[in-house]
C-alpha positions in Angstrom: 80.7 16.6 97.1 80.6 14.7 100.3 81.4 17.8 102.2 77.9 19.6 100.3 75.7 16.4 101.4 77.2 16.5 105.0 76.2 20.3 105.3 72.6 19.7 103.8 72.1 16.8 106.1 73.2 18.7 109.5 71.1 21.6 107.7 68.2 19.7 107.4 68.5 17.9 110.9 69.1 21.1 112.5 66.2 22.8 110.8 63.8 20.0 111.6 64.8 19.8 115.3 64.6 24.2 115.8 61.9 24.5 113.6 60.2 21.5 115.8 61.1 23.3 119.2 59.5 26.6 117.7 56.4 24.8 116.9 55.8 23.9 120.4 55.5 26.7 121.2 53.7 28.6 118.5 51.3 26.3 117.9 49.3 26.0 121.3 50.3 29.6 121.8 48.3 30.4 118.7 45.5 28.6 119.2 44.7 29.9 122.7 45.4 33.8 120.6 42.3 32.8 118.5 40.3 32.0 121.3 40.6 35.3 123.4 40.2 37.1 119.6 37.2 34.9 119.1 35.8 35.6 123.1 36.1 39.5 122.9 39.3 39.2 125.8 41.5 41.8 123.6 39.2 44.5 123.5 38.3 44.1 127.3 42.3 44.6 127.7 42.4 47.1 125.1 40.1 49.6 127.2 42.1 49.1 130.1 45.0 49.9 128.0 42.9 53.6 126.9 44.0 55.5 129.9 47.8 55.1 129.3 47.4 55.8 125.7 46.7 59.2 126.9 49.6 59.9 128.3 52.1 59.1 125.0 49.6 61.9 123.8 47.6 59.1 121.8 43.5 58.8 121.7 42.5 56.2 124.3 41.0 54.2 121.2 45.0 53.4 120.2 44.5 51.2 123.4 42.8 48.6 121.5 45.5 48.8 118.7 48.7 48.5 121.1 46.1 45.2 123.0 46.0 43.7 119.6 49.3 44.1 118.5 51.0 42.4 121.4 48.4 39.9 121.8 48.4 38.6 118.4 50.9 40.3 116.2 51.7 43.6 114.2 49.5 43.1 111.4 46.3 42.8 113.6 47.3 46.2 115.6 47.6 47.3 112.1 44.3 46.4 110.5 42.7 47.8 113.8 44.8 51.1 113.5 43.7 51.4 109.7 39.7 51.2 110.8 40.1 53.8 113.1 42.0 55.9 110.8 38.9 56.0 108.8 37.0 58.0 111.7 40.5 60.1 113.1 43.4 62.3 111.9 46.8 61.1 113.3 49.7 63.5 113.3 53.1 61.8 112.1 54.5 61.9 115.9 51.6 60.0 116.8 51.9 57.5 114.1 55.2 57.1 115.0 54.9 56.8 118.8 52.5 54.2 118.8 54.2 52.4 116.0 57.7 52.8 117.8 55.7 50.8 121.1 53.9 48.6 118.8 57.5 46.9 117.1 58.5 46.8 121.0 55.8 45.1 122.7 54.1 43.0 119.9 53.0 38.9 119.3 53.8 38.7 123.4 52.2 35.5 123.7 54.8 33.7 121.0 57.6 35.7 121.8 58.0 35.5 125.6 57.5 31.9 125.5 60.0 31.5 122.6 62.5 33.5 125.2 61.4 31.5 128.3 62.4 28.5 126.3 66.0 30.6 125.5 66.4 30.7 129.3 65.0 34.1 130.6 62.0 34.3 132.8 58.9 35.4 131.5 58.3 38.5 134.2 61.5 40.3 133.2 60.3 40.1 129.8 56.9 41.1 129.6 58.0 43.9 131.8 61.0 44.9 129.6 59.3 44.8 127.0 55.6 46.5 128.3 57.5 48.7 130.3 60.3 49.9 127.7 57.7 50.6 124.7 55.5 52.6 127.6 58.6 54.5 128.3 60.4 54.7 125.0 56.4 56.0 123.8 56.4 59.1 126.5 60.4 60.2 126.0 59.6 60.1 121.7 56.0 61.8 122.8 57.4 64.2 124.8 60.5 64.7 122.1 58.3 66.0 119.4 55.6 67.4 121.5 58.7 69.9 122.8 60.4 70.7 119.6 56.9 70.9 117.3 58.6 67.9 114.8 56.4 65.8 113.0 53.3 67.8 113.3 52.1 67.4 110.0 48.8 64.9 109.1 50.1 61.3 108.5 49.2 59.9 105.0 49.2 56.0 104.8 50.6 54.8 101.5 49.7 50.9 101.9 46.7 48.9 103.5 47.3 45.0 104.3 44.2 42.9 102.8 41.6 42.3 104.7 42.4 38.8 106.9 40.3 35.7 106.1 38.4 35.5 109.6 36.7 32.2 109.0 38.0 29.2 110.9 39.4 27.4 108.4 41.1 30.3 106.7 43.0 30.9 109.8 44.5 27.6 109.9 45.5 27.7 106.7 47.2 31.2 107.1 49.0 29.3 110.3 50.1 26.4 107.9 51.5 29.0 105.1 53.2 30.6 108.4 54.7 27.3 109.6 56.1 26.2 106.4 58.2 30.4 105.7 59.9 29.6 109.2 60.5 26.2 108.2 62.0 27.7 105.2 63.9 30.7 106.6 65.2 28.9 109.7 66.7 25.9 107.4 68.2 28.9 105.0 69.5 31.1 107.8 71.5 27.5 109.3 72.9 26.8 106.3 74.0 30.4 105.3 75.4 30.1 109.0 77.4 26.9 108.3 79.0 28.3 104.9 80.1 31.3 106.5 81.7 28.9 109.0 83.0 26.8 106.4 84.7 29.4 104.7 85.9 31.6 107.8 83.6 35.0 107.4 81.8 34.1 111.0 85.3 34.6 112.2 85.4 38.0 110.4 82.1 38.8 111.1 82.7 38.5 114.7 86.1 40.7 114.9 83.6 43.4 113.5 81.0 43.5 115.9 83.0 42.3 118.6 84.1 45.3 120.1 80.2 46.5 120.1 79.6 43.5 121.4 81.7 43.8 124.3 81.0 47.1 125.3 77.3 45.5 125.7 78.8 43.0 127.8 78.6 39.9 125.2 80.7 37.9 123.7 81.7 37.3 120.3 79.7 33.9 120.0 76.3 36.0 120.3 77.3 37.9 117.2 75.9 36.0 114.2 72.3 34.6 116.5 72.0 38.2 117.6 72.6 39.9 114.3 69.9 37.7 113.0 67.5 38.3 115.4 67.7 42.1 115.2 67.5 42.2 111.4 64.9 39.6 110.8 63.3 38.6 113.7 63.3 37.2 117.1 61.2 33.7 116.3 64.4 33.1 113.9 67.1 34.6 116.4 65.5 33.4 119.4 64.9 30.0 117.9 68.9 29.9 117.0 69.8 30.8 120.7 67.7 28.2 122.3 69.6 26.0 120.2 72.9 27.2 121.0 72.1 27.5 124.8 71.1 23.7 125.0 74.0 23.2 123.6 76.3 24.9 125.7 78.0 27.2 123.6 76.2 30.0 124.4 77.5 31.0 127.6 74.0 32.2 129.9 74.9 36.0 130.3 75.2 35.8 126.5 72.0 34.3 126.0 70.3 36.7 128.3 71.7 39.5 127.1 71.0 38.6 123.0 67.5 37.7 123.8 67.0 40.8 125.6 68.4 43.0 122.8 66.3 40.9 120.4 63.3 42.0 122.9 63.1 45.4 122.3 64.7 45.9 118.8 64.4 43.1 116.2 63.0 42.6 112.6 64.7 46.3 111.9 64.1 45.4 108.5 60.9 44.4 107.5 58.8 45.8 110.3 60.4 49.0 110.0 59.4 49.4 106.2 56.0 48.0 107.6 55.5 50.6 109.8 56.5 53.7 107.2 54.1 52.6 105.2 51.3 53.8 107.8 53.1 57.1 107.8 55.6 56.7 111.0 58.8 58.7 110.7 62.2 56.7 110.7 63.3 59.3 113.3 61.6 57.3 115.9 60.8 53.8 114.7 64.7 53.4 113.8 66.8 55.4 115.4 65.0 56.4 118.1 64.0 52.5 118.8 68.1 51.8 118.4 69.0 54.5 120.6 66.6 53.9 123.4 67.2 50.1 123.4 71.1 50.5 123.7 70.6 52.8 126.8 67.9 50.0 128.1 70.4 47.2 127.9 73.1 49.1 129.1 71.4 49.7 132.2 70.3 46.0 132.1 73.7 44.9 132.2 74.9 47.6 134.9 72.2 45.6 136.7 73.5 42.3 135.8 77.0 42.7 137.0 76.1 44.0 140.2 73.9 41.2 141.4 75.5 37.6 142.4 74.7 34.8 140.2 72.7 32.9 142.1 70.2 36.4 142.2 70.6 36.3 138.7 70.0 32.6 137.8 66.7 32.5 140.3 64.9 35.4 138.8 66.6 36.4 135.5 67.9 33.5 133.8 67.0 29.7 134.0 
């Protein structure tokens, strides 16, 4: 019995103090979102964005999608997709390349800071993460433009609701959000420390471990990075911050985990988001997978070819 109301208590503390450190960033982060949604900024980037649209074979109008999407998250790209969808036809491969750089490069603002605070600088990741869901959209473009797949009209079989755009609705939507990751972070720790208790994270790190390796990381990234590439990287990245203050997360590690998290996380739920708008699992899947194993592996060839210092002043804090 003691041993339960130990665990809760280090649960709960833990919980409070990453779910704090997350809020610091999220919260300021989403308020100065609002304001450029509220000012017009998105669709000023959004038409900037049209030109390079055109060359994953998209419309130019998909600029203001892929804007929305990483400024404030999937589900506003989404809702912007679904009005223009109204007015155009999308083939699947076109659903499916602009959903594959949508899970890449989305909620930038949030995301890069949450992986600033996890150590790595913010250039290398907006231009990871920019640059690898422009890339990974012209390979999967070029893919089925080549070999005629996907060709056929893309049917939608879900809509999200309509967002409450008043003022006050959006803080209220930002409280219900606040109190899931409150919830999820505090279940995710405590899942973590039974698994400890009872000796699986040993287990579960023999069986990814020699993956793991062959990425370059070690077996103490497992669990965090698992996480983060299944659910999402506010809970992963939010794990890793607390493991790297702590010191038990070696810095290459951390780098490395946060980087993977980057360009493929939430392969769960966001991928089921994004079949519901019609995208093939052939690219939002296992195309994203493939092309984000290649990315890091080059990342790491990188990495192990640069001194520390090189890599500590640019890469890693």
């Amino acid at each position: 019995m003691n041993i339960i109301k130990k665990t809760l208590w280090e649960t709960f503390k833990d919980a409070t103090s990453t779910t704090a450190t997350l809020l610091k960033i999220m919260i300021p982060v989403s308020i100065i979102v609002k304001i450029f949604e509220m000012t017009g900024a998105i669709t000023i980037i959004g038409e900037y964005l049209s030109p390079l649209m055109q060359l994953v074979g998209l419309p130019g109008e998909t600029g203001l999608v892929w804007a929305t999407a990483m400024i404030t998250n999937i589900y506003g790209g989404l809702l912007v997709f679904i009005s223009l969808s109204a007015q155009m036809v999308f083939s699947v491969a076109q659903v499916t390349v602009l959903a594959t750089m949508i899970l890449v490069a989305h909620s930038l603002p949030i995301e890069v800071t949450i992986a600033r605070k996890a150590g790595v600088r913010v250039w290398f990741t907006l231009v990871m993460r920019i640059g690898c869901a422009f890339i990974f959209g012209i390979i999967l473009a070029k893919i089925f433009l080549f070999s005629g797949l996907l060709n056929t009209e893309s049917m939608m079989v879900w809509q999200p609701e309509p967002l409450n755009t008043s003022l006050l609705g959006w803080i209220l939507n930002q409280i219900k959000n606040y109190l899931m990751i409150y919830t999820i972070v505090f279940t995710l720790l405590l899942l973590l420390k039974i698994l400890e208790l009872v000796g699986a994270i040993d287990k579960i790190n023999k069986v990814f471990e020699p993956g793991l390796e062959k990425l370059g990381m070690s077996k103490e990234a497992g669990p965090l990075t698992i996480i983060g590439t299944t659910l999402g990287i506010s809970y992963g990245g939010g794990l890793i911050i607390k493991e790297a203050r702590s010191g038990r997360l070696p810095p290459k590690d951390a780098f490395l985990s946060v980087s993977l998290m980057g360009l493929s996380h939430s392969l769960i739920e966001d991928t089921l988001l994004m079949m519901t708008l019609g995208a093939s699992l052939l690219g939002i899947l296992l195309g994203r997978v493939v092309l984000t194993i290649i990315a890091i592996s080059c990342i790491i060839w990188i990495i192990n070819r640069i001194p520390r210092d090189v890599f500590q002043r640019f890469l890693y804090k």
